[in-house]
N, C-alpha and C positions, 0 to 999 in steps of 0.2 A: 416690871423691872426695866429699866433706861439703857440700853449699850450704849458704850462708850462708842464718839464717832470715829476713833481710829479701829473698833472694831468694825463696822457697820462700812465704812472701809476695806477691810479685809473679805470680810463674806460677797461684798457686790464684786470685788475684785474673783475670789474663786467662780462667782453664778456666771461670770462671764466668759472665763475659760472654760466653764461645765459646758454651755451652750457653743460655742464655739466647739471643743469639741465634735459634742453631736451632730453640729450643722456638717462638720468635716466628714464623720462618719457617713451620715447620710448621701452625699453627695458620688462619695467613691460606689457607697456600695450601689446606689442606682445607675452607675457606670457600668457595674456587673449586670445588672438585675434586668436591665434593658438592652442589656446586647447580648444575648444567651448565644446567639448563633456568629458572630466575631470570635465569642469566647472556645466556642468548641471550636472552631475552623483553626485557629491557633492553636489549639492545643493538640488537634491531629496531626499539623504537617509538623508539630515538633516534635511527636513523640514519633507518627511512620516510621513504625515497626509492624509487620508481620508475624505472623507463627514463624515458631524457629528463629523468631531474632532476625527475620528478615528484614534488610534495609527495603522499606519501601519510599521514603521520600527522592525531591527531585536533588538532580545534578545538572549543574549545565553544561553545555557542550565546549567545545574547544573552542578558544577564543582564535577565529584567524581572519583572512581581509574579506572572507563570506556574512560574517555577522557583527563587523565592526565598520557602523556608519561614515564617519569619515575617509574609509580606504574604498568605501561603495562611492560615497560620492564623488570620490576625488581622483577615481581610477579610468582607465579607458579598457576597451575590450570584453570578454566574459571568461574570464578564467581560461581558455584555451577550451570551453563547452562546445560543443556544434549543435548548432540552430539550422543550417541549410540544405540535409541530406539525411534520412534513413541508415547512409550507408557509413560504417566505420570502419577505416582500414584494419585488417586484420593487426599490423604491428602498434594498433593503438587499440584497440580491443582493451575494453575497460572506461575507457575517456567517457565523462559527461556526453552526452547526444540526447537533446530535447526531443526530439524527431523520433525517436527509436533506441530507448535505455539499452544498456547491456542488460545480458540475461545468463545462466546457466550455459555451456555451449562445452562439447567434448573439450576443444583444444584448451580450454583456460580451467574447464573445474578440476579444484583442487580436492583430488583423490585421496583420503585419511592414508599412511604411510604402513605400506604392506605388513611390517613387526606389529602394529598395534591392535590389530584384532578385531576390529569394528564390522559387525555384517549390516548395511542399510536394512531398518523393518517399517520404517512408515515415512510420508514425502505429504507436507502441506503447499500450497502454492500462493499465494497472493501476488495483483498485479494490475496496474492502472490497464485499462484498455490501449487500443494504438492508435495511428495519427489519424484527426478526422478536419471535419472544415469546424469554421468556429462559431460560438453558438452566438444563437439570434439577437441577444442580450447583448453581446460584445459587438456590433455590428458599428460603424459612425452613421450619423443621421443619413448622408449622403453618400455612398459607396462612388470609388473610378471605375471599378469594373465589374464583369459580369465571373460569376463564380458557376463552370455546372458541371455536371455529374453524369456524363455521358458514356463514360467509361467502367461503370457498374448498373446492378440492381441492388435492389432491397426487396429481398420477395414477402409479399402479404399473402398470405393463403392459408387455410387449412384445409387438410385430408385426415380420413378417420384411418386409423393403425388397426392392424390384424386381428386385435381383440375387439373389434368390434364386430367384427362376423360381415362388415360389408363386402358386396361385392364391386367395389371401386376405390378399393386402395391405393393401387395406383393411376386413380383416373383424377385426379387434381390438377390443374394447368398450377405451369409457375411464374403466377403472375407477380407482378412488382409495380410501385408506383415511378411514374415518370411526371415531373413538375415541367407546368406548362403554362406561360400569359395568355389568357384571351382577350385577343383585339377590342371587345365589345363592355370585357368589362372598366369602370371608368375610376376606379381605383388604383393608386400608384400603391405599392410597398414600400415599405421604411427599410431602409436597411440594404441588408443581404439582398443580390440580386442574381438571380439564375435557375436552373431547376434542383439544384441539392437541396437534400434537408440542409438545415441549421440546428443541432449537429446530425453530420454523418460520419463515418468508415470511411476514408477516401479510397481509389483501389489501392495506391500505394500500403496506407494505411490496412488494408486485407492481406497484402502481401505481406507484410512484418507480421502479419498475424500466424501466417501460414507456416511461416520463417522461423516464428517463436514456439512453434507445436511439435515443429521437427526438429527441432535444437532440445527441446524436453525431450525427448524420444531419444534421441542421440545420448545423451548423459545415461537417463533414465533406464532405458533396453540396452542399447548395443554397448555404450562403456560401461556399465555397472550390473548390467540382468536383471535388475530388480523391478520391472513392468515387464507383464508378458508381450511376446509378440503381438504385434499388431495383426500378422495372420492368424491369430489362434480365435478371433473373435467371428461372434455369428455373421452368416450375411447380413442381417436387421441390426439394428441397435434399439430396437422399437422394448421398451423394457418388460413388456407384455410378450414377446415372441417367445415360443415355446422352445425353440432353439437358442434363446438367451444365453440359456443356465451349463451348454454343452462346451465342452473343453473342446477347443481345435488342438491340432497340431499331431505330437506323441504324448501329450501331456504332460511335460519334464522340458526343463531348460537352465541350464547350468548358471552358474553366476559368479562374473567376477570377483565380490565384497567378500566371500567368504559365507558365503549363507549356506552354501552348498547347492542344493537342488532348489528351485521354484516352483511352485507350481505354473502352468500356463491355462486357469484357466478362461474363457471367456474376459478379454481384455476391458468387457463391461461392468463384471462382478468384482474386478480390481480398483476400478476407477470409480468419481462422483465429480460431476463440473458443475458449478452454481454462477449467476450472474442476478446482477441485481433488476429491478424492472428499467433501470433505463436502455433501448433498444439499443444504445452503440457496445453495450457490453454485450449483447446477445449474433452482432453483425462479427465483434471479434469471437467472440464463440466458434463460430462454425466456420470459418478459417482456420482457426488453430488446431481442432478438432480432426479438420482434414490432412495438415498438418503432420499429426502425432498417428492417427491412424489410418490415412486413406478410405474416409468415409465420405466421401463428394456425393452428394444427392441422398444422403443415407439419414434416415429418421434418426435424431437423440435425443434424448429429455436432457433437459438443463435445468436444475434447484432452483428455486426464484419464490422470495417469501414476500407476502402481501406486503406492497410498496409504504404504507402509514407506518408500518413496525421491521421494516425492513432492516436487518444489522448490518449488510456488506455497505449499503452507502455511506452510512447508515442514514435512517430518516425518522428511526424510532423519536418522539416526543424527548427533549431534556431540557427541562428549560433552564437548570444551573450550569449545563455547560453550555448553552447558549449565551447566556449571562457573563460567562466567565472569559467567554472570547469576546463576545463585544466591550467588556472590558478592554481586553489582551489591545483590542486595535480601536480604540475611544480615539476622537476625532479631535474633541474638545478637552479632555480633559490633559494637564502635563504628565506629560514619560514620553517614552523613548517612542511610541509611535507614531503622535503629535511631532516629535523634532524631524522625524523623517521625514514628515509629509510638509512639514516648511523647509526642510531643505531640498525638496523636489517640486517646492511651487513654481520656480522657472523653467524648470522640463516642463510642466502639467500646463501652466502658460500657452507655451511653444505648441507642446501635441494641439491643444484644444481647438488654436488657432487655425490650424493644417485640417483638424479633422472636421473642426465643426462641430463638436461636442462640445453643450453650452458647459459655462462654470460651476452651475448649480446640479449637474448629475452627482448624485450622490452615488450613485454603481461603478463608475470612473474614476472619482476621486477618494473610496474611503481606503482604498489600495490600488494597486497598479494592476490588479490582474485583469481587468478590461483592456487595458491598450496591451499588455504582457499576449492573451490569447488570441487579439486579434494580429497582431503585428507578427508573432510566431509562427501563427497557421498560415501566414502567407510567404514568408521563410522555408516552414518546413518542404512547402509546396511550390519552390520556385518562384512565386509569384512576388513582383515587382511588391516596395516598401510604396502607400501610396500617398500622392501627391493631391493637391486642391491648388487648381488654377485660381487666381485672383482670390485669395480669401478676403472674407466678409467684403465680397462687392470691390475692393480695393483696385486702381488699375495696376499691372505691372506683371512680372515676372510670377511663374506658377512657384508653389510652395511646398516643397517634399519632407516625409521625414527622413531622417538620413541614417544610416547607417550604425552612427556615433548616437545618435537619440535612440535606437534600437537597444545599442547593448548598455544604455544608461537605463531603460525600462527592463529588460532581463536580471541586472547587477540588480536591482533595488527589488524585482520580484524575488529570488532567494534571500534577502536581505528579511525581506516580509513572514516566507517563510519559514526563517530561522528561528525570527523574535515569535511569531503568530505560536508554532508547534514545538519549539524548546526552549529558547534564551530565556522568556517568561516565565519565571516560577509556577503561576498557573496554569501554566499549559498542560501539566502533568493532570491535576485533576478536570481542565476542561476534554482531554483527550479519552481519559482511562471511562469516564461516565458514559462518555459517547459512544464509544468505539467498543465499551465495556462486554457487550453483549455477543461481539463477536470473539472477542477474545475466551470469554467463558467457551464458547460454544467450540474455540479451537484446544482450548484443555479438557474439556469434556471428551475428544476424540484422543489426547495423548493422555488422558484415563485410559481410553481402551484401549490402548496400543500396554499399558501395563497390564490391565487384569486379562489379558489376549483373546479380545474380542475384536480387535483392528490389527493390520500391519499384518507384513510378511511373513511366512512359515507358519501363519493361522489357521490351515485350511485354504478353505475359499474366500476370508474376510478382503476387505477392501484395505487397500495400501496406500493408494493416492489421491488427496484432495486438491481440485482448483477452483481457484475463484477470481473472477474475474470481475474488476474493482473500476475504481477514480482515484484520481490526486488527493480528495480528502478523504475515502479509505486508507491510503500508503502513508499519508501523513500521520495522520491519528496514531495507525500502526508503529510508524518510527517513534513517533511521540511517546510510546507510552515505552517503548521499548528504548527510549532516551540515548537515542541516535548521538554517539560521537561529534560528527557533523551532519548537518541538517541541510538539505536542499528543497528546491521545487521539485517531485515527483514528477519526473518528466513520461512520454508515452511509453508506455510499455514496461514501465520501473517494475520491477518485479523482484518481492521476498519468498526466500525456502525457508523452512522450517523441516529442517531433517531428523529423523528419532533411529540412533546406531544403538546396536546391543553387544555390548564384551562380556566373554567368559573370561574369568580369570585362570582355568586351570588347562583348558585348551586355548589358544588362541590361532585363530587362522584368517592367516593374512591373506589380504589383495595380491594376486600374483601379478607384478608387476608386470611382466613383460605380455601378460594378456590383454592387459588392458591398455600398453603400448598400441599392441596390435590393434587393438578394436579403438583408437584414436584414428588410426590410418585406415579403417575402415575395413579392416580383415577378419571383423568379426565374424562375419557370417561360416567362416572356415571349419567344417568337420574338427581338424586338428584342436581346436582352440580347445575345445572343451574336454579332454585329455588332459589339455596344458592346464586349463582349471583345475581338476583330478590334482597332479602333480603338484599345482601350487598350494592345495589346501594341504597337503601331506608336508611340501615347505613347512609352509607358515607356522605345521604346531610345535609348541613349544612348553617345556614344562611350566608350573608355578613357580616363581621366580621373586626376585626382590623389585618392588613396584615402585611407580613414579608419585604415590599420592591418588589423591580421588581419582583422577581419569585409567588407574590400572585398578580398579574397581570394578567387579562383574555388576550388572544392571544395563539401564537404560539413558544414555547421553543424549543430548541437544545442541544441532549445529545449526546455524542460521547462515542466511545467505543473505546480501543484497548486493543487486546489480554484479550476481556471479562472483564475488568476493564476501569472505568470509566478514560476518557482520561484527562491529564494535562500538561496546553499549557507554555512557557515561556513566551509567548506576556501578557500582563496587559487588554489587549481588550478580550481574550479566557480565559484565566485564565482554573480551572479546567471548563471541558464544561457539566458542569452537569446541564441543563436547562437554557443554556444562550439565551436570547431575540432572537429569530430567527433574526428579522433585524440588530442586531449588528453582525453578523455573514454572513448575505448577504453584507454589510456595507465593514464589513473585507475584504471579498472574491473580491467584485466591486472594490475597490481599489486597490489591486492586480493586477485585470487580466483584468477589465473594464468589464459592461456589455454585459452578449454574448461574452464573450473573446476580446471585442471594443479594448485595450491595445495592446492585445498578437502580433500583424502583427511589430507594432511600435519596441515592445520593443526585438523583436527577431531578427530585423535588427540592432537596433541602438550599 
């Protein structure tokens, strides 16, 4: 049979939107089909939620002239920061100081308000290490001067401890390495010139250490009671001594917070200090240590996990948050990193010019914290900003960097780390992967500060965690903890992590006026601890009409940083000044999974 050609018309016309169509269909769904893992990455940061309806997605931080390029470039000075001294007058106590963050310290920490009932029962510490020379890496081709270390040691030795039944425990010399040129050999160094490592502790640098153990100590024991005396602990700290485990003292020592009574036992069975394998963490170790206990010369174990899977640097293997930060600071590709680093090509110019760093270093140029470390460590350390006579051969007048080129590389280093560790949306997940494993590992311990296997009025359990970090441990840390505003983790930056516990039907308050006294240093006074007596019988107070969650009996979470009460951009942290412990194990579980359960997944995927 014949169709008509205005049918034969019609049908070619339908075969052709059939197949059009299809071809349509096709094409979208192999959009889906071949990007399985775009697809799910979208779909988590938009759904990031938690158990419990926990917001886990990012926020960004406060917009102000720290992480808005144009007011970096276009400004002069460093925020009123200090770059040229350790030392910060007491009426500015708090201020930025690259050299020597603020820390915890009697006169500034904010004591919870004696009506509200809060007794301290567990104390985490985190904290970059303190000021050292700067490392080998950062050095310019050609150094002005000679850098050396004549004013410390660095002792290399080992001796065997009590438990090994020798009989030359203490017969170990304390030897130390001393760097030194020989005449004869006919190799010059690159770089750094002098006898220090590259990096070390300077002593200054030991001294902020010492500074920072006793300043713990002071908050920690004499204003709050909550670490036993430092006299209650053995002569050894050697953890094998059989005298470890003996209570000094009377075994009883009062406490400010309301805790009532403490135990004193062995100040060793209360504490645990970790550092990672890089040696400058382990140099601030035993300053600070001496510090908080007056342990000089005294054996102590330090926690330290195999450097390949280590979590405090961290160094554990992640190659998605690898990925996700060389993104974050892509050299070539367009965003905001890219614009920065062309609006700092004539600074970069300039330095290269002065230093002698060709233009093709890529360690120099894919951020500033090459000329950032080398030009601060000579700030922190007095030491002149340096100059290059005649660059490249040229005749004429020497060539310095100046001052003003100084705090142009400082302004654009926090600038760096603002975008690197928050302003970037993925910084949340290159942070939480990396960093992951420590965080698990610090809710794992405020588990046991619930099921009361940690924390104070345990027994004998341990109550105080430190650890002693770097700039990209503190970073990460803020990172994930989605820092308000975001800085460079300058030395010594240092986060608490506090765990308070209220009754609702007794509450006993901080007697203020003890803890007056023991600011002034009158702690040590017989009387005082009477006056404690008196203050807990103050403070109680019936069950009453409450404020919301925080007049809540359980376990709160206050944080610290740089001795001020911390402030998160997330809507779930908010400022952390006694938020619900479990909304904060909640946080962290969703992040990184219980026991780190996430971190394997998400550092491959």
């Amino acid at each position: 049979m014949l169709l008509h050609p205005r049918s034969l018309g019609i049908r070619a016309l339908y075969l052709v939107l059939a197949v059009g169509f299809i071809l349509f269909l096709i094409h979208n769904t192999s959009d889906v089909m071949w990007a399985p893992k775009a697809s799910t990455v979208v779909s988590a940061t938009t759904a990031a939620v938690g158990a419990n309806g926990i917001d886990l997605s990012w926020h960004p931080p406060s917009s102000s002239s720290l992480n808005n390029l144009d007011s970096v470039m276009g400004s002069s000075g460093v925020y009123g920061f200090i770059y040229n001294s350790s030392v910060t007058p007491d009426e500015k106590y708090g201020t930025y100081n690259w050299c020597n963050m603020p820390h915890v310290r009697k006169t500034e920490y904010p004591v919870p308000s004696p009506s509200d009932g809060y007794s301290l029962k567990f104390v985490e510490v985190i904290h970059r290490h303190h000021k050292r020379t700067p490392y080998a890496s950062n050095a310019f081709p050609v150094e002005p001067y000679r850098w050396d270390c004549d004013d410390q040691a660095l002792y290399k030795y080992g001796a065997p401890l009590e438990s090994s039944g020798s009989d030359h425990v203490d017969g170990a010399a304390a030897v130390y390495w001393k760097g030194y040129s020989s005449p004869t050999n006919p190799f010059t160094p690159q770089g750094w010139i002098g006898n220090c490592s590259f990096p070390q502790i300077t002593a200054q640098g030991l001294d902020d250490s010492w500074t920072h153990g006793n300043d713990i100590y002071g908050v920690y024991h004499d204003l709050l009671g909550f670490l036993p005396s430092r006299d209650s602990g053995s002569s050894t700290s050697d953890p094998s001594s059989p005298s470890r485990n003996e209570a000094g003292g009377n075994g009883v020592e009062k406490r400010a917070d309301g805790g009532g009574e403490a135990e004193t036992e062995d100040w060793n069975a209360a504490t645990l200090y970790r550092v990672t394998t890089n040696p400058i963490t382990s140099q601030v170790a035993g300053m600070l240590l001496s510090g908080s206990w007056n342990i000089a010369r005294t054996p102590h174990p330090l926690q330290v996990q195999a450097s390949a899977i280590d979590s405090l640097e961290p160094k554990y293997e992640c190659p998605s948050s690898s990925s996700l930060f060389s993104l974050i600071k892509s050299r070539t590709s367009p965003g905001a990193w890219k614009s920065h680093l062309d609006a700092a090509s004539s600074l970069y110019k300039t330095l290269d010019e002065i230093s002698g760093v060709p233009e093709g270093d890529e360690g120099f140029h894919e951020s500033m914290d090459h000329y950032y470390d080398n030009l601060s460590a000579r700030q922190c350390h007095s030491r002149p900003l340096p100059c290059n006579p005649a660059p490249g051969g040229k005749a004429g007048k020497e060539m310095c960097i100046t001052q003003e080129m100084a705090d142009n590389v400082y302004r654009i280093g926090h600038w760096e780390y603002s975008r690197g560790y928050r302003d970037d949306p993925r910084s949340l997940d290159a942070s939480a992967s990396s960093m992951g494993v420590w965080f698990a590992e610090l809710a794992g311990r405020l588990e046991g500060v619930k099921e009361g296997t940690l924390g104070a009025g345990r027994g004998r359990s341990r109550r105080y965690f430190h650890n002693i970090a770097h700039d990209g441990s503190i970073s990460r840390v803020l990172s994930v903890m989605q820092a308000d505003e975001m800085v460079w983790p300058g030395m010594g930056a240092e986060m608490v992590f506090e765990v308070w516990e209220k009754k609702a039907k007794t509450k006993k308050g901080i007697n203020k006026e003890v803890v007056e006294k023991r600011v002034e240093g009158s702690s040590s006074n017989d009387d005082d601890d009477d006056d404690v007596k008196r203050g807990d019988k103050e403070g109680e107070e019936e069950e009453g009409e409450g404020d919301g969650e925080k007049d809540k009996d359980g376990l709160y979470l206050r944080v610290l940083y740089s001795g001020k009460v911390f402030k998160s951009s997330s809507p779930v942290l908010g400022t952390v000044d006694m938020l619900p412990l479990d909304t904060f194990l909640d946080y962290v579980d969703g992040l990184v999974g219980k026991g780190a359960s996430l971190i394997i997944d998400k550092c491959s995927s």
